[in-house]
C-alpha positions as CSV (number, residue, x, y, z in Angstrom):
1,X,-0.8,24.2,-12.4
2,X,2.8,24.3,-11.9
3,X,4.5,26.9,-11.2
4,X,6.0,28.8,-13.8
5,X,4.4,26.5,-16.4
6,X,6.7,26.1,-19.2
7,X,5.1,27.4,-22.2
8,X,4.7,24.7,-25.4
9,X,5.2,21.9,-23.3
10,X,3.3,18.6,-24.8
11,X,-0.2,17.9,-23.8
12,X,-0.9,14.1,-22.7
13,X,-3.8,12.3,-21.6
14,X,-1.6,9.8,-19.6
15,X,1.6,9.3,-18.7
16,X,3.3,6.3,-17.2
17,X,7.3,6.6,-14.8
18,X,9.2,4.6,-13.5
19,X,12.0,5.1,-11.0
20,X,14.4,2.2,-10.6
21,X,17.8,1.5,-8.5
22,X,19.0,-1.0,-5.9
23,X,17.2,-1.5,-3.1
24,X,17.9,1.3,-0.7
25,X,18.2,4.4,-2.8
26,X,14.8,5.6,-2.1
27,X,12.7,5.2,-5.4
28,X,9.8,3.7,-3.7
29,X,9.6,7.3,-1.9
30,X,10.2,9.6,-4.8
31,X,7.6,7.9,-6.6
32,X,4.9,7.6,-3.6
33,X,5.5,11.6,-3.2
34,X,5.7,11.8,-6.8
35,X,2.2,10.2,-7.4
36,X,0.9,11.7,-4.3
37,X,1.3,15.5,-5.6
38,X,-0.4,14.1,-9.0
39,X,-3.4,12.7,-7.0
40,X,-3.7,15.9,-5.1
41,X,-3.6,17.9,-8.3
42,X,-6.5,16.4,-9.3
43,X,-4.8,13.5,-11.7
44,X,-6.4,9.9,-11.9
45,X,-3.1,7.9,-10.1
46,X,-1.8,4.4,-10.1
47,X,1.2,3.6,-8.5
48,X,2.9,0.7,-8.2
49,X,6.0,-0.5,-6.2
50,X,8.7,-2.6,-8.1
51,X,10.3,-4.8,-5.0
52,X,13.2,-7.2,-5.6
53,X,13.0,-10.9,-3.8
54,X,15.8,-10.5,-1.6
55,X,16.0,-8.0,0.9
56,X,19.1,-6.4,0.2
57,X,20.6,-7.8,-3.0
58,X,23.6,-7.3,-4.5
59,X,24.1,-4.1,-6.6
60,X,23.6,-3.5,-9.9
61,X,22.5,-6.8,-10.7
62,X,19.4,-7.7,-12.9
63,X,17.6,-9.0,-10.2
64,X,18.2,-6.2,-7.7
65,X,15.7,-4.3,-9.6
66,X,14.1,-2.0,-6.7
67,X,11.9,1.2,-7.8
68,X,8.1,1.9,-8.6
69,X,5.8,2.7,-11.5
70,X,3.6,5.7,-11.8
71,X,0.6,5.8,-13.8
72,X,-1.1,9.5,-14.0
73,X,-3.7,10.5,-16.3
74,X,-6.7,12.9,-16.9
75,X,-9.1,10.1,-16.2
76,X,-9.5,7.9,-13.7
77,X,-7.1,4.8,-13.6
78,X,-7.6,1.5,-12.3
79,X,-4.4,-0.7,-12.8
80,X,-0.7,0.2,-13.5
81,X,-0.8,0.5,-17.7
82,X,1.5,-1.4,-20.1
83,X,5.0,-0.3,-21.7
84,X,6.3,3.3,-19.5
85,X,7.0,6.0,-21.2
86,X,9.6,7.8,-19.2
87,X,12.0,5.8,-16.8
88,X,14.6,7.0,-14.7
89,X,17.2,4.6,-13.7
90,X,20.1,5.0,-11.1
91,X,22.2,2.2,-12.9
92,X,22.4,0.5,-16.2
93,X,22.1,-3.3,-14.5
94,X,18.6,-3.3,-13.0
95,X,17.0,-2.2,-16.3
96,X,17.4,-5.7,-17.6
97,X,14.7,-7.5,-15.6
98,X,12.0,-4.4,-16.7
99,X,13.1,-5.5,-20.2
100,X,13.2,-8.8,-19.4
101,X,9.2,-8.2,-18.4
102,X,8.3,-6.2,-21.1
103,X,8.3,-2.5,-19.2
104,X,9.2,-0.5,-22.3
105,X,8.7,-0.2,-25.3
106,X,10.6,1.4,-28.4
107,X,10.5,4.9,-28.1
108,X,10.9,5.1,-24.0
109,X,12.6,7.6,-22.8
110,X,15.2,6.8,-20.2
111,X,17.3,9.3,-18.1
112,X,20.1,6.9,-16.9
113,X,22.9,7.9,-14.2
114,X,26.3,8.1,-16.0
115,X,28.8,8.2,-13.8
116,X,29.9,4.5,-14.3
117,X,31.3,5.1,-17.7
118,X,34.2,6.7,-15.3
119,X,33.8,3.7,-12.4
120,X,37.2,3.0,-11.9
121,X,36.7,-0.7,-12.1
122,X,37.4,-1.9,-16.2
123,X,34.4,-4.7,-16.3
124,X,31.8,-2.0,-14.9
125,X,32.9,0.4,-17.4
126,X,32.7,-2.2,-20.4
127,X,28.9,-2.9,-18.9
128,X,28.0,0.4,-18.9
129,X,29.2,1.1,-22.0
130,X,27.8,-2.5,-23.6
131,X,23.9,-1.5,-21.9
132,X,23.9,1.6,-23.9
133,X,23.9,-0.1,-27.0
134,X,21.4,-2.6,-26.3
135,X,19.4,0.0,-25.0
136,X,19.8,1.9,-28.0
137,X,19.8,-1.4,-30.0
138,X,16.3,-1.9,-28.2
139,X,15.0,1.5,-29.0
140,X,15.4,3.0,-25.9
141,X,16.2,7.1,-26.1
142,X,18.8,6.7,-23.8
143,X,19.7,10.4,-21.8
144,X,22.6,9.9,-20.1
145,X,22.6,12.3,-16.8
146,X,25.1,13.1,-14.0
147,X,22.2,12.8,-11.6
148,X,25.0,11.8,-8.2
149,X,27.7,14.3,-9.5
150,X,25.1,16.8,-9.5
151,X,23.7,15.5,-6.0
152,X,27.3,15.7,-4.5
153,X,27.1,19.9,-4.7
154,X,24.2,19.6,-2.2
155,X,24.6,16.5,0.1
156,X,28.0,14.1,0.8
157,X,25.8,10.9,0.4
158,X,24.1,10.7,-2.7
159,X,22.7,7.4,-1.8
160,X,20.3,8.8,1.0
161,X,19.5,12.3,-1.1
162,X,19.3,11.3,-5.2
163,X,15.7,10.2,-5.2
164,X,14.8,13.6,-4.0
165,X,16.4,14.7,-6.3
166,X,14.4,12.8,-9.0
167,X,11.6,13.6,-7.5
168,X,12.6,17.2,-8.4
169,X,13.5,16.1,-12.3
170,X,10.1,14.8,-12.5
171,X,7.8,17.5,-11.2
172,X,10.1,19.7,-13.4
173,X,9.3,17.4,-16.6
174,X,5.4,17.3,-15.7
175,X,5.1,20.7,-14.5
176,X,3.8,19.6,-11.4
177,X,2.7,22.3,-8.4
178,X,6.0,22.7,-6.6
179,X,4.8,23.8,-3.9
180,X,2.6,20.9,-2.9
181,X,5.9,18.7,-3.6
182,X,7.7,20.6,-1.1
183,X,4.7,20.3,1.7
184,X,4.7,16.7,0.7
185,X,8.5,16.5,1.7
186,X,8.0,18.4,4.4
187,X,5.3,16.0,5.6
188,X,7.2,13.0,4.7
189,X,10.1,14.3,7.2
190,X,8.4,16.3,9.8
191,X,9.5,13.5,12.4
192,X,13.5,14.2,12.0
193,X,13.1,17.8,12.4
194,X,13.9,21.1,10.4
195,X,17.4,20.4,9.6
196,X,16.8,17.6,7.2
197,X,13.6,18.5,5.6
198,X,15.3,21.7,4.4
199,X,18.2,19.2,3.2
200,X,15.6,17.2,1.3
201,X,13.7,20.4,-0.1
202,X,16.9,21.6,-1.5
203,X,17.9,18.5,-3.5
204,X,14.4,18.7,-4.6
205,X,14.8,22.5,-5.9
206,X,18.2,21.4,-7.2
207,X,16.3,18.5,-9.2
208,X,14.0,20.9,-11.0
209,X,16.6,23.0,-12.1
210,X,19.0,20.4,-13.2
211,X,15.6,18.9,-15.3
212,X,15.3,22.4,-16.8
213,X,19.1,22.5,-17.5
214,X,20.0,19.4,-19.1
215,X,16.7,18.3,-20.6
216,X,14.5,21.3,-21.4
217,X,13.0,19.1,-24.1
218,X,11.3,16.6,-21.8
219,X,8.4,18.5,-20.9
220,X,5.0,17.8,-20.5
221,X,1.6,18.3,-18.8
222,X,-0.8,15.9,-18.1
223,X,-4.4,18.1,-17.6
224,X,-6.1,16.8,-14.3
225,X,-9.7,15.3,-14.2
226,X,-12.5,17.8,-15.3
227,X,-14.6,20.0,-12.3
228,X,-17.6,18.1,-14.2
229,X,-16.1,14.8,-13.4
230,X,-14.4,15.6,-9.7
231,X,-18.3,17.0,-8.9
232,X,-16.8,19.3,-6.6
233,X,-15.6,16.3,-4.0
234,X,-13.1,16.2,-1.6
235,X,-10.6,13.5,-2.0
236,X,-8.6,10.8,-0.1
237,X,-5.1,10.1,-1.4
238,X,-3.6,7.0,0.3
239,X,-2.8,3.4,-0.5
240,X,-4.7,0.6,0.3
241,X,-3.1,-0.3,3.4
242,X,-3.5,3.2,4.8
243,X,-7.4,2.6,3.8
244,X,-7.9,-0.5,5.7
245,X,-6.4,1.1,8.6
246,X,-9.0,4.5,7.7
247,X,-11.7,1.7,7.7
248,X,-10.6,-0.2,10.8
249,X,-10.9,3.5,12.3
250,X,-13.8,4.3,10.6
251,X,-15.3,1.4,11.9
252,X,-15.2,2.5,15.7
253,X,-12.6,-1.0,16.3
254,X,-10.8,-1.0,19.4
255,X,-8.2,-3.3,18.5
256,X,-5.8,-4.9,16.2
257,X,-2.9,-7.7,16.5
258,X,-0.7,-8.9,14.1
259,X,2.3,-10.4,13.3
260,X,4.7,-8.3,11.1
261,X,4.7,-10.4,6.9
262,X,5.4,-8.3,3.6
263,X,3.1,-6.9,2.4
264,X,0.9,-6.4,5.2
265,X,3.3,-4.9,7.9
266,X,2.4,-1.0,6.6
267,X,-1.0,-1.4,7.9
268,X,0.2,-1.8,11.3
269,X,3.0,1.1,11.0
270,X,0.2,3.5,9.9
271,X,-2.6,2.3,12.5
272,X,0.4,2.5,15.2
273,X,0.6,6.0,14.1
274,X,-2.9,7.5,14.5
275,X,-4.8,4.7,15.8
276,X,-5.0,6.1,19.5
277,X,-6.4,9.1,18.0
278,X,-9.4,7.3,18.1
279,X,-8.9,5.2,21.4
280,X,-7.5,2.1,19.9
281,X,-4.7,-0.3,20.4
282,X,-2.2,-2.1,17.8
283,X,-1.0,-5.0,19.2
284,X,2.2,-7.1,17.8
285,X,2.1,-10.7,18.9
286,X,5.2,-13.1,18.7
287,X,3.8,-15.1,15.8
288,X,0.8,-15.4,13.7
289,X,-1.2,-17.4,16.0
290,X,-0.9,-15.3,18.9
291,X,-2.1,-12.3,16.9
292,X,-5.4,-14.5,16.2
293,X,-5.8,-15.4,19.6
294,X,-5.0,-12.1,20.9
295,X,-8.0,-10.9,18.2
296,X,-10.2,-13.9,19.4
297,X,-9.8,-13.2,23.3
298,X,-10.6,-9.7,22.8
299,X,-13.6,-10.4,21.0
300,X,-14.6,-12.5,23.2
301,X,-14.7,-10.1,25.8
302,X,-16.9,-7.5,24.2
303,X,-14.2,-5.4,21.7
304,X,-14.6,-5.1,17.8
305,X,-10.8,-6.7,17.1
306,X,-9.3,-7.4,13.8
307,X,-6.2,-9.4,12.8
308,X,-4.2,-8.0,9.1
309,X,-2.2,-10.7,7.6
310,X,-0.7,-12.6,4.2
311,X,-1.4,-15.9,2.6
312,X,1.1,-18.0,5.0
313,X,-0.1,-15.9,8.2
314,X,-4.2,-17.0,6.9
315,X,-2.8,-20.8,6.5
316,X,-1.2,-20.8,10.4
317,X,-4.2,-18.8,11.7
318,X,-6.4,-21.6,10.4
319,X,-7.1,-23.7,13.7
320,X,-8.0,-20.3,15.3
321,X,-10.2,-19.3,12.6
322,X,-12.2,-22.9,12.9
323,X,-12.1,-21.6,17.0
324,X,-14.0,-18.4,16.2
325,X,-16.8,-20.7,13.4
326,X,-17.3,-23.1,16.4
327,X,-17.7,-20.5,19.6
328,X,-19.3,-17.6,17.1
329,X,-17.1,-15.1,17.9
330,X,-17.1,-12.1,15.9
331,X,-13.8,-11.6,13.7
332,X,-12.4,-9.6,11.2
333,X,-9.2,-10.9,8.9
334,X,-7.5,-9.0,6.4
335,X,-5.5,-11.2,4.2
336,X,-3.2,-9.1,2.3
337,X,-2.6,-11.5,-0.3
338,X,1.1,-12.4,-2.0
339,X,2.4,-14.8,-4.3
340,X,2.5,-18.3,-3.2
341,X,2.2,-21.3,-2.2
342,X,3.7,-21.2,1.0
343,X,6.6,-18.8,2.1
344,X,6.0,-18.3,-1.5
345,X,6.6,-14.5,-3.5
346,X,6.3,-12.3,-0.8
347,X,7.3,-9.3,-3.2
348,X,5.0,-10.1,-5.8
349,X,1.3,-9.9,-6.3
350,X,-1.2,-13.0,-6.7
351,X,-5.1,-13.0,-5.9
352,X,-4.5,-16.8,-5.1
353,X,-5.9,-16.9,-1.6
354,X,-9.7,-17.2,-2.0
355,X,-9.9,-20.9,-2.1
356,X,-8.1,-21.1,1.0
357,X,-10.1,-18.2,2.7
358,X,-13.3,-20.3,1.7
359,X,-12.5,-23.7,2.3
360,X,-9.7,-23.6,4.0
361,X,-10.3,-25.2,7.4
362,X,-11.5,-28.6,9.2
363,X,-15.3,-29.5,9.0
364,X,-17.5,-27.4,7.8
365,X,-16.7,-24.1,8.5
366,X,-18.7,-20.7,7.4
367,X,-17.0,-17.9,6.8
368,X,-17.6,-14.8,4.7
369,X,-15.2,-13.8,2.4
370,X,-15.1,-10.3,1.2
371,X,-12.3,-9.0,-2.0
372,X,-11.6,-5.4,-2.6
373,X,-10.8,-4.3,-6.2
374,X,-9.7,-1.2,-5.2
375,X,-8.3,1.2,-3.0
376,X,-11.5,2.8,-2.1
377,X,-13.0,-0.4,-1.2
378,X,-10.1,-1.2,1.0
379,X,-11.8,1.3,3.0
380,X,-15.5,0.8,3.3
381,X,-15.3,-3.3,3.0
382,X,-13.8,-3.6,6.4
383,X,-16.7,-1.5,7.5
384,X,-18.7,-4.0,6.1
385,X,-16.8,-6.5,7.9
386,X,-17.0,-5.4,10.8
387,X,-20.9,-5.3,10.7
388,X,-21.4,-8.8,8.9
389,X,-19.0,-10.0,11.6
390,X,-20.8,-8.7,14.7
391,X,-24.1,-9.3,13.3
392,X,-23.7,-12.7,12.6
393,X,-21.2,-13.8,15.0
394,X,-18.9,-15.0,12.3
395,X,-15.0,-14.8,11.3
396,X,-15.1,-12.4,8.2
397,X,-12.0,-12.4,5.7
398,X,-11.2,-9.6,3.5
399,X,-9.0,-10.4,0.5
400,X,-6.9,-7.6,-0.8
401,X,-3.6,-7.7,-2.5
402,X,0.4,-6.6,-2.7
403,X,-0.8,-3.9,-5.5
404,X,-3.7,-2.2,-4.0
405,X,-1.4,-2.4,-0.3
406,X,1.5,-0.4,-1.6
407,X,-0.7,1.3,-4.7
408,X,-1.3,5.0,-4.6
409,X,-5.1,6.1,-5.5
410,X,-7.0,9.5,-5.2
411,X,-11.0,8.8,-4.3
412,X,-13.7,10.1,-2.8
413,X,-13.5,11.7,0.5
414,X,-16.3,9.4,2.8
415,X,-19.0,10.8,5.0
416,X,-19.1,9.5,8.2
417,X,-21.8,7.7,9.3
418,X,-22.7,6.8,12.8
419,X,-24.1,3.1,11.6
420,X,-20.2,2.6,10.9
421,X,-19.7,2.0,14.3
422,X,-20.7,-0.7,16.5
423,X,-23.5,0.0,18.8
424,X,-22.4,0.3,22.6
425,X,-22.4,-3.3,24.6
426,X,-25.8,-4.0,26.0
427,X,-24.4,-5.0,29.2
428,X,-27.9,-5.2,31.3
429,X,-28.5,-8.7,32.9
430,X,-29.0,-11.5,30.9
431,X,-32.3,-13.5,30.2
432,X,-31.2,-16.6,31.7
433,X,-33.8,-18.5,29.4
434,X,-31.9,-17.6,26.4
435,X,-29.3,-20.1,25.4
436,X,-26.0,-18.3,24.9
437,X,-26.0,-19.7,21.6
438,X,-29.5,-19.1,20.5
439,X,-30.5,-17.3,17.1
440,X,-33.6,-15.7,16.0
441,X,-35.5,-17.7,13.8
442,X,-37.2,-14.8,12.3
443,X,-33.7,-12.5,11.5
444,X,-31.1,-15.2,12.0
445,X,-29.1,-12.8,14.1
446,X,-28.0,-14.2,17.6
447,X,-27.1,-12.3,20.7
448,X,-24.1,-12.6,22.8
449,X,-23.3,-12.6,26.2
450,X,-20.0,-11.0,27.2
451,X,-18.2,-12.2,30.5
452,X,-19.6,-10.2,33.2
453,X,-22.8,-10.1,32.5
454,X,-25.0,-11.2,35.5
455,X,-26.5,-14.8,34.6
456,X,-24.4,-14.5,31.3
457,X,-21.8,-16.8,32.1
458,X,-21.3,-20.3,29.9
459,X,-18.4,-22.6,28.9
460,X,-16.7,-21.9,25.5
461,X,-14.5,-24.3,24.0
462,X,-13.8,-25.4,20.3
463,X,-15.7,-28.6,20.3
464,X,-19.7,-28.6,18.7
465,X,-22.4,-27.7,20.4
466,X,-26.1,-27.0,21.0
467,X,-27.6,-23.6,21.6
468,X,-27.2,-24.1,25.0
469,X,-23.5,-25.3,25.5
């Protein structure tokens, strides 16, 4: 377990954190590590990321709420729990809106930043001052900390160090492997060098022993799963946007374009990342429809191409889509689904996209519409895709969400298998008395000729047509 586990500390099934600031202080980070040394410890893991509508909102104002929530437990967990238990909060302001929601419930404990009861402005002091007894009112166990004053001995901008700092307090309070936190940090900043992961590491050792200082009664441990129940497997701890770009890998595709939309964008920053580690190629188009018809001309051509989007990117792609149902190219969509209609929530979560992804488009228009429930099927349901797509000749849409995109789960490790991948082109000459539109009666599969192809060659275009043109 940790080390230098802290003798009589409480046992607990579950848990459930949250960190929460204004936007820029680094919560979502803290808690991603935070939930990722719990996953790799063997603890079922739920994370998710509390995001405020505007991008950078005033601060310390109620609806400048930025942070995340941590669910860890023995057993495995599927969704992000009710009321938290233990919530660490960089100012008194953004707690409103988690009240406001229902967050906590009597008896939460929260550790709360205290250095505005000196601000030097009289109205911010008379709101600090006012929250704590609401809080308290509330039945909140308020902890009032000097988490920045403490941060100042180690770094001259709190603002860019503090939520390593938490992340310290917390794997101090759950007697988490310390170790593994500091690999994690190391991992997280092993692009700007040495220098600032030692930074970060420090304000993370300087976290645990404030933790242990100042609040030596907070201290818990939350057993991981059973070796029963883990069945001696190797696990995968990412969130789901990191495991549609695992499947779009694991599917042997060559290609994907998209258009950057919340909450989507991740998928390309990770696939940019390691995608050419398997010979593929992100592509950013201008707009939305470009990245379809980038998608479409590629498929076209003879590569396995995907396009990742949201709700408003699915309703501008929807000529293109009706393009691919009408020539029968091969697609793959992943509609990352937000709260709408239209430019809608793009910060919150809503499954409200399925209607569209079925019936959403001129004429009559097949499609098949996959949805992932969780993070692990993030993974293997664009291998599906990718199959049902090239088998069929047919757009494919896979509905996830804003939760499992930025959600953190541990789950089972995959074996790769070879019928992941699509088969190599058959590129030999083609039959000139097959129609390039014909399907086997007898497995309703249809072959396709790709440009090139001697005696392959036929005119594509989005109006109707027979098997033969």
């Amino acid at each position: 377990m940790a080390n230098g586990e802290t003798a009589g500390a409480v046992q607990l099934r579950e848990h459930i954190v949250e960190i929460v600031s204004d936007s820029g202080e680094g919560a979502q980070k803290a808690g991603q590590t935070f939930g990722t040394v719990c996953a790799k410890m063997g603890n079922g893991v739920w994370t998710v990321e509390i995001i405020p509508a505007e991008i950078q909102p005033p601060a310390r104002s109620p609806a400048g709420a930025s942070g995340i929530r941590i669910r860890l437990a023995t057993n495995v967990v599927t969704n992000m729990g009710d009321e938290a238990d233990l919530v660490v909060a960089f100012n008194e302001q953004v707690l409103y809106s988690r009240i406001a929601n229902g967050a906590y419930r009597e008896g939460t404990k929260l550790l709360l930043e205290n250095k505005w009861q000196e601000d030097p402005q009289p109205e911010i002091r008379e709101q600090y001052a006012k929250a704590i007894e609401e809080f308290k009112t509330n039945g909140l166990e308020v902890h009032e900390l000097a988490i920045e004053k403490a941060c100042l001995i180690h770094t001259n901008n709190p603002r860019r160090g503090k939520n390593m700092f938490v992340l310290g307090m917390l794997c101090r309070i759950y007697n988490r492997d310390l170790n593994m936190a500091r690999a994690e940090i190391a991992n997280t900043f092993k692009r700007k060098g040495e220098k600032i992961i030692t930074a970060n590491q420090k304000l993370f050792d300087a976290g645990c022993a404030f933790a242990e200082e100042h609040i030596p009664e907070l201290c818990y441990v939350v057993p991981p799963r059973s070796e029963a129940d883990l069945g001696g497997r190797k696990f995968l701890v990412s969130n789901g946007n990191q495991a549609v770009g695992l499947g779009v890998m694991a599917a042997g595709m060559e290609l994907v374009s998209m258009y950057p939309i919340t909450p989507a964008t991740s998928a390309s920053h990770y696939l940019a990342d390691v995608f050419h580690n398997t010979g593929g190629f992100v592509h950013q188009a201008e707009d939305e429809i470009a990245a379809i018809g980038f998608a479409i001309g590629a498929s076209f051509a003879g590569k396995t191409a995907c396009t990742i989007t949201s709700g408003p990117g699915i309703a501008l792609k929807t000529e293109m889509i009706g393009l691919a149902v009408m020539a029968e190219i091969p697609l793959v969509i992943v509609d990352v689904q937000r709260g709408g209609p239209s430019t809608g929530l793009p910060t919150k979560v809503e499954q409200g996209d399925l209607l569209a992804a079925l019936y959403g488009a001129t004429g009559d228009a097949p499609k098949i519409v996959l949805a992932a429930a969780t993070i692990e099927e993030c993974l293997h349901y664009v291998i599906l895709a990718r199959r049902l797509a090239e088998a069929f000749r047919i757009p494919v849409i896979l509905l996830t969400d804003a939760n499992l995109a930025t959600g953190v789960q541990p789950y089972p490790r995959p074996d790769v298998s070879t019928q992941w991948f699509a088969p190599p082109l058959d590129q030999s000459d083609w039959d000139p008395e097959i129609p390039p539109y014909h399907w086997d009666v007898n497995t309703g599969l249809s072959p396709r000729p790709i440009p090139g192809m001697r005696d392959g060659n036929y005119i594509l275009t989005g109006l109707a047509h027979t098997k033969y043109s």
